[in-house]
N, C-alpha and C positions, 0 to 999 in steps of 0.2 A: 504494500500500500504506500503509497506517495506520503500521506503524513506522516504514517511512522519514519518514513525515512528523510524525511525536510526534520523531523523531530530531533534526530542523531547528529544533526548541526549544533553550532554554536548557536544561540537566541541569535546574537547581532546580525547573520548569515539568512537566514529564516524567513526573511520579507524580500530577500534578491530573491530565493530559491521561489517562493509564489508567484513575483512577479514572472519567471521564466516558465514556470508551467502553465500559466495564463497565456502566456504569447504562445509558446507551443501549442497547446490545445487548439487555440482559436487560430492557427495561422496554419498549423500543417494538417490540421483535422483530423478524420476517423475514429474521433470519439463519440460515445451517443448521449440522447440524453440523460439517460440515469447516470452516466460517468460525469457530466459536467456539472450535475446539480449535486453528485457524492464530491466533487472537487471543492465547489463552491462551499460546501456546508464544512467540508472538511479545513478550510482556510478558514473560516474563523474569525480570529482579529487581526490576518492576514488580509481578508475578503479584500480591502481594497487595492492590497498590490496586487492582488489576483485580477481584479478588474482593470489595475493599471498595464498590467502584460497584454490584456486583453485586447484593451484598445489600443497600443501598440500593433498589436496585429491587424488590426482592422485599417489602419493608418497606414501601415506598411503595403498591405492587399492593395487597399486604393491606389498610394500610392503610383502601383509598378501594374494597375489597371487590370486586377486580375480578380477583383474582389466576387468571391462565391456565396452560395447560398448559407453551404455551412461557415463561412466567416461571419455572416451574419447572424446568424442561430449559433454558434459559439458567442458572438457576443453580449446576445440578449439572456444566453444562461448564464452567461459568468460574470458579466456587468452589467446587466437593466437597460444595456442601450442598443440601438440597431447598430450594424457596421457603420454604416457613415455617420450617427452621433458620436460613435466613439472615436468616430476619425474627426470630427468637426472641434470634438474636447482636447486631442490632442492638437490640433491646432492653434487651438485659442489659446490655450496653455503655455506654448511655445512664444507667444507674445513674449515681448518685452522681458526678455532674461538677461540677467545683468553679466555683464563681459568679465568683471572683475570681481568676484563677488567669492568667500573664502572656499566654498561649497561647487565645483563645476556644474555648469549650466546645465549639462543633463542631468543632474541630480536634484536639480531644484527643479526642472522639467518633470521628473519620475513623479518628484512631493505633490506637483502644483496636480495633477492627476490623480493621485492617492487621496489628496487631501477631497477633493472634489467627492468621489466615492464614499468618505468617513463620514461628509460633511451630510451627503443624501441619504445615507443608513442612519446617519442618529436621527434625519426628518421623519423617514417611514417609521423609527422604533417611537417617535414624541408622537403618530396620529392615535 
């Protein structure tokens, strides 16, 4: 099982390892939906790097204009959003990153995406 074995990491390590099963899942496919909705449940308080690989994939797909049906149903099980919201989130995300900033701009890229996913699960958990 995926969790136990992201488990056998260091904690600090723990939130890349999601974020990269998230982008796998949704970008190379052949997963179904019981596996993506056991992925999601299994990530946990992971869940938003999970959805941050996510749309990473979906971003990538459009990107390089190959964007498929399962990228899209990957994205909507593993992040709430269809391929192209999550490609439109990493877009918007990617605004204005600072050039010089202690943290590299992909990393504050990764947060500005993660953070968006924590921000929408504590709305649904406050209805």
């Amino acid at each position: 099982m995926i969790a136990r074995t992201i488990k056998t990491f260091a904690a600090e390590r723990q939130s890349d390892f999601w974020s990269g099963i998230g982008l796998a899942a949704t970008y190379a496919g052949g997963v179904g939906e019981t596996e993506l909705e056991t992925l999601r449940e299994n990530a946990a308080a992971y869940w938003p790097h999970l959805a941050q690989g996510a749309a990473f994939a979906a971003k990538a797909r459009q990107r390089a204009g190959n964007l498929t049906d399962y990228t899209d149903f990957a994205a909507r099980k593993l992040c709430g959003l269809s391929a192209l919201e999550a490609a439109h989130l990493s877009d918007t995300t990617l605004e204005n990153l600072p050039s010089n900033a202690a943290q590299p701009a992909y990393e504050i890229w990764r947060q500005r995406i993660q953070r968006h996913f924590q921000e929408s699960q504590q709305l649904q958990e406050a209805k």
